[in-house]
PAMAR-68208 format. One line per 3 residues: number of its first residue (from 1); their letters; for each residue x, y, z of C-alpha. Coordinates in steps of 0.001 Angstrom, whole numbers, plus 524288, in hexadecimal, padded with zeros to 5 digits. Layout:
N
NUM	a	X,Y,Z ~ ...
***
This chain:
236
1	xxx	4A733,E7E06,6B5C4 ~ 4B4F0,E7FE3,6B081 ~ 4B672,E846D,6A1D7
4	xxx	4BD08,E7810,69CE4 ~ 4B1D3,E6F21,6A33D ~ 4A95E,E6E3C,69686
7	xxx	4B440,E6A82,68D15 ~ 4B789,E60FE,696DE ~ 4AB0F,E5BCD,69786
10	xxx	4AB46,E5AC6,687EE ~ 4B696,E53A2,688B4 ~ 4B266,E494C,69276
13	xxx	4A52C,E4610,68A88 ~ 4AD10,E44C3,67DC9 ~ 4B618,E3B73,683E5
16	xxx	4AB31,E3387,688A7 ~ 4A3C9,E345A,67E48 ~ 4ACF1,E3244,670E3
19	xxx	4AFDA,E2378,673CD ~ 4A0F2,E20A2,67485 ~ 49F6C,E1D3C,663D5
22	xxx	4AA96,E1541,663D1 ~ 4A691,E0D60,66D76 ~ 49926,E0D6F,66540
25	xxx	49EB7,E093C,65A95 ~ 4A8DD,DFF84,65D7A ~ 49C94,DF8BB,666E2
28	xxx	495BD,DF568,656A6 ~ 4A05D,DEDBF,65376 ~ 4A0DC,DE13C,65575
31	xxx	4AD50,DD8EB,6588E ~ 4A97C,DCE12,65E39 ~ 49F67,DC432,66346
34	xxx	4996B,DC2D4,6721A ~ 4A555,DBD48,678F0 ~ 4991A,DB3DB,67FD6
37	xxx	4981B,DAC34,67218 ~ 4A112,DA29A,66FC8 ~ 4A025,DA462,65F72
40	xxx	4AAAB,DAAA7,65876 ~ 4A5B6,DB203,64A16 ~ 4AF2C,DAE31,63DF8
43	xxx	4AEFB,DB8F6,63588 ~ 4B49D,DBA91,627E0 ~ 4B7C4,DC6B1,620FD
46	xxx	4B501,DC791,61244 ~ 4BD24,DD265,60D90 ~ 4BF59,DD504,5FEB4
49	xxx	4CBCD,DCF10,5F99D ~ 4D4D7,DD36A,5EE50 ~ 4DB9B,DC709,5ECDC
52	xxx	4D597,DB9F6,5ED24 ~ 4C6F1,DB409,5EDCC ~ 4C346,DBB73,5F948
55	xxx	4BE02,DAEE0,5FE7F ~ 4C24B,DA56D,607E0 ~ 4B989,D9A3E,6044A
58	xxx	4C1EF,D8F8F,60A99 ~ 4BD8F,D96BC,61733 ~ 4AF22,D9947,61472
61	xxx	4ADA3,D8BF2,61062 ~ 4B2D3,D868F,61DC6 ~ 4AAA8,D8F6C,6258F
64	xxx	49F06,D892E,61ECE ~ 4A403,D7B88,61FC0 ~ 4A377,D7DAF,62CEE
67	xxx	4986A,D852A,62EFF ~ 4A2E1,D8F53,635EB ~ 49975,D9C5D,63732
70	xxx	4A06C,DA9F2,632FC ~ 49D5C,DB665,62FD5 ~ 4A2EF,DBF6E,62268
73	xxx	4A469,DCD71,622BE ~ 4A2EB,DCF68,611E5 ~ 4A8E4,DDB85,60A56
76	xxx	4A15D,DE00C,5FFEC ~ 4ABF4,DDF00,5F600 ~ 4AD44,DD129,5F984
79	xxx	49F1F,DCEBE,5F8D8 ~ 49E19,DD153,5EAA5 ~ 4A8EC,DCAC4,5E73F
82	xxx	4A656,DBD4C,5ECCA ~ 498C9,DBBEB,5EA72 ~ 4983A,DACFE,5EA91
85	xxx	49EA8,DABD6,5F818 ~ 494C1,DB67D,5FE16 ~ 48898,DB0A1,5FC6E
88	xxx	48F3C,DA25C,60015 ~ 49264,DA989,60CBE ~ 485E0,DAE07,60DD0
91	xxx	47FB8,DA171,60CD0 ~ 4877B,D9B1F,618D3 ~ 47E26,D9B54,624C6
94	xxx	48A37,D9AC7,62E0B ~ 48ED9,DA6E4,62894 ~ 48D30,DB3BD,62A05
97	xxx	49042,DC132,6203C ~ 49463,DCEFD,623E1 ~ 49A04,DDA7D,61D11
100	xxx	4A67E,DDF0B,61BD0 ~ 4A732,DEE61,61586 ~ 4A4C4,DEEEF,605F8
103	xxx	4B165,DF08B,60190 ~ 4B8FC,DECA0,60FB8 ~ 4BE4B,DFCD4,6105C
106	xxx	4C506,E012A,61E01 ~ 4B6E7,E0769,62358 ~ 4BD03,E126F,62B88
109	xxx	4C420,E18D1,620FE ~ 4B69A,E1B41,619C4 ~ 4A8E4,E2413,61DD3
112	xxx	49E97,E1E9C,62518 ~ 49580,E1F23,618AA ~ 4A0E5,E17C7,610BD
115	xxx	4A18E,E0E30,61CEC ~ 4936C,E0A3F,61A29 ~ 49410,E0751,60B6E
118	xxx	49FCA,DFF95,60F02 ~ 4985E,DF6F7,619EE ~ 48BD4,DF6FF,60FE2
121	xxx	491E8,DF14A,6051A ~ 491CF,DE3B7,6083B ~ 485B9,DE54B,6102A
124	xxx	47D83,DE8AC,60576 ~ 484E1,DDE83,5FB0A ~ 48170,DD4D0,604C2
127	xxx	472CE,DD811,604D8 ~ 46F3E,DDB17,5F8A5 ~ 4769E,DD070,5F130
130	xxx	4776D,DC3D1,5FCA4 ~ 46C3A,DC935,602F8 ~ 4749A,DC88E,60EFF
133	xxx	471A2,DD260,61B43 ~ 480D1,DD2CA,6213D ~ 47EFF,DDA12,62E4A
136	xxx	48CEB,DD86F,630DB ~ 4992B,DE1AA,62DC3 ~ 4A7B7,DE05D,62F5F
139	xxx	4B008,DEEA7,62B48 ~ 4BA95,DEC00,6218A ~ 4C758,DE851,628D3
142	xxx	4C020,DE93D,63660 ~ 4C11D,DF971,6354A ~ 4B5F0,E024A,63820
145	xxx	4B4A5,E0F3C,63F27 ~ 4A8AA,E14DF,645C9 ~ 4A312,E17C8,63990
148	xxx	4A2FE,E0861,635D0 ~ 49CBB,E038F,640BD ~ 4912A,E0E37,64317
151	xxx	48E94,E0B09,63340 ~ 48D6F,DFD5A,634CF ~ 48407,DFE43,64022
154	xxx	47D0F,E0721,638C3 ~ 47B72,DFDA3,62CD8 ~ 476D6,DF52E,63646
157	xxx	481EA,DEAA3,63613 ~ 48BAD,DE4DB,64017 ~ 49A63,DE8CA,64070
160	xxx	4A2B5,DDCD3,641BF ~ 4B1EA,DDC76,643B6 ~ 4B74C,DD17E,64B65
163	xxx	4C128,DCDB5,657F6 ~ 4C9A2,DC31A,652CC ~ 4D2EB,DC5ED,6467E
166	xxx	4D5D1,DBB64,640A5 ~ 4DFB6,DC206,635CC ~ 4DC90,DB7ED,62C15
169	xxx	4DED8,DC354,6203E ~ 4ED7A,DC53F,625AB ~ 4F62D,DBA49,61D25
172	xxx	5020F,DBC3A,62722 ~ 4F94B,DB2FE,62FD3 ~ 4F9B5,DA61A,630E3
175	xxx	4ED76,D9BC8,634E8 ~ 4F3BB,D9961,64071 ~ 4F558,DA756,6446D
178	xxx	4E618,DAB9F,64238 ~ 4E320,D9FED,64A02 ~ 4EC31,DA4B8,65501
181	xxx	4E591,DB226,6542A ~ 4D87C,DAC80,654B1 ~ 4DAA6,DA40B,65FF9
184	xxx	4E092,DAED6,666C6 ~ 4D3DB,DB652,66484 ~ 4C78B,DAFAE,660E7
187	xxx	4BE36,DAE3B,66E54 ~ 4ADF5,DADE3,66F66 ~ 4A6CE,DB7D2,6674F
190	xxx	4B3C8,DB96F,65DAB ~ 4B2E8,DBFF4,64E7F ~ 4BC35,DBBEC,647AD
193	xxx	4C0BA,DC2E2,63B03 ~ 4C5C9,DBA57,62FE7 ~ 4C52F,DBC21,61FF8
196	xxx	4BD67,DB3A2,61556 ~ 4C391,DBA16,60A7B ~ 4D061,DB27D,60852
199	xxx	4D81E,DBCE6,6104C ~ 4DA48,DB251,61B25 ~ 4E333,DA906,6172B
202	xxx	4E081,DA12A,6225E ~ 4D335,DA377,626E2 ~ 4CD48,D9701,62248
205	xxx	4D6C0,D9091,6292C ~ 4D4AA,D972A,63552 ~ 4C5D1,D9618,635AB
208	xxx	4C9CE,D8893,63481 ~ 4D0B1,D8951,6425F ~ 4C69D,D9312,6483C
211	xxx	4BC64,D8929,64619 ~ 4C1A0,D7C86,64892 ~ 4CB8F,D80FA,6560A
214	xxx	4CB12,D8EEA,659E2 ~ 4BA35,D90A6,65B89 ~ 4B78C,D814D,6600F
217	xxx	4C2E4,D828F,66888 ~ 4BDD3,D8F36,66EB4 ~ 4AFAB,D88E4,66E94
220	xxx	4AD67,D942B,66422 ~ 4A409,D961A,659CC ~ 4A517,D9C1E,64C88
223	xxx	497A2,DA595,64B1C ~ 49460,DAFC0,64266 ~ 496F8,DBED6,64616
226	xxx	48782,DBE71,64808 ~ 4875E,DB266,64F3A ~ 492F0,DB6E5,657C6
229	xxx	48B7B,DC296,65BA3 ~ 47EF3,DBCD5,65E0D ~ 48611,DB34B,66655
232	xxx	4824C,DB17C,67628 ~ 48606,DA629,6782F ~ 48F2E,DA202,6823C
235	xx	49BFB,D9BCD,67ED7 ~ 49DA1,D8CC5,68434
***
C-alpha cells in the first residue's frame, strides 16, 4: 500500500463527510408549505419600533373583518410594550402567535447560550403572563447559523422563515410594485413575510389585493403557518 494512501483516505472521508450537518440543519427550517396544498400562510412580523405606535391597526382590523387567518412572529420588546394589542391578538381564533427573538439581535453574531435567552424571552413572557404556549419562532431579520437552528429544536419549537418577500418595510416601494413581486412569486404552499408594526406603508393595502385578486384568482387560500403545514389537501 503506497505511503500517501492513508492521508488520502482521510481526505476522501472528510470531504464526504463535512457537508452532512449542514444539510441537517438547513432540512429544520422551514420555508415553505407542501406545494400539494393550495393555501398560502400570511405572516406578519412584529418587530420593536423606535418611531411610531408600532401597530398597524388599520390592517389587523381588516384581517378580522374578514375573517383573513395569519400568523405573528412577536419580539419580546414589543410584547411589553403593546400589551392591549397582544392579548386582542390572542383572542382572534383565526389567528395564530409566534416569537420573534427578545430584543430582535442579529443571532449569529452572539453564543449559542446567548442565542437561547434571546429565543426564550418572548416564549416565556408569553406563558407566564397570556398563558399562551407559542411553538413557533422566526430569527430576527431571517439570520441564524447552525447554532440557531439546533437551539430551537432543542427548545422544542419550529423555525419559520418564509419564500415570498414581500418588502413591505422598504418605503422606496410602491403598492403596485409589492403586488408585482408577489404575483411574480406567490404559488401553493407560499409564506409570505410582511410587517404589523407600521413599518409597511402599504401592507394594508396590499393584503387588500392579496385577498380580494391575487389568492381567489389563483383558487388560493390564506391559512395559518400551522394550517399550511398540516395541509394535504390537493389543490382544485
Amino acid at each position: 500500500m503506497p505511503r500517501y494512501f492513508p492521508h488520502m483516505l482521510c481526505l476522501i472521508l472528510a470531504v464526504l463527510l463535512v457537508p452532512a450537518a449542514p444539510v441537517f440543519t438547513q432540512a429544520q427550517v422551514v420555508k415553505s408549505g407542501p406545494p400539494s396544498c393550495p393555501g398560502v400562510a400570511l405572516t406578519f412580523d412584529l418587530c420593536p419600533v423606535r418611531n411610531g405606535g408600532g401597530y398597524d391597526q388599520e390592517l389587523i382590523d381588516y384581517l378580522i373583518a374578514q375573517k383573513i387567518p395569519a400568523t405573528f412572529f412577536m419580539s419580546g420588546k414589543w410584547i411589553t410594550k403593546h400589551d392591549r394589542q397582544v392579548k386582542a391578538l390572542l383572542q382572534v381564533p383565526f389567528f395564530e402567535v409566534g416569537t420573534h427573538g427578545e430584543v430582535h439581535a442579529h443571532m449569529p453574531f452572539q453564543s449559542a447560550g446567548e442565542q437561547e435567552q434571546e429565543i426564550l424571552g418572548p416564549v416565556r413572557l408569553l406563558k407566564t403572563k397570556y398563558h399562551h404556549d407559542a411553538t413557533l419562532f422566526r430569527p430576527p431579520y431571517g439570520e441564524f447559523n447552525d447554532d440557531t437552528v439546533n437551539v430551537t429544536r432543542a427548545l422544542g419549537l419550529q423555525f419559520i422563515l418564509w419564500n415570498v418577500v414581500s418588502g413591505d418595510p422598504d418605503p422606496t416601494l410602491t403598492a403596485i410594485q409589492i403586488e408585482g413581486r408577489l404575483k411574480r412569486f406567490v404559488r401553493k404552499g407560499s409564506v409570505i413575510v410582511m410587517h404589523a408594526n407600521g413599518k409597511g406603508q402599504h401592507t394594508h393595502e396590499v393584503v387588500q389585493d392579496l385577498h380580494q385578486h391575487l389568492l381567489p384568482e389563483r383558487h388560493l387560500i390564506p391559512m395559518t403557518v400551522s394550517d399550511l403545514l398540516n395541509c394535504s389537501q390537493a389543490a382544485p
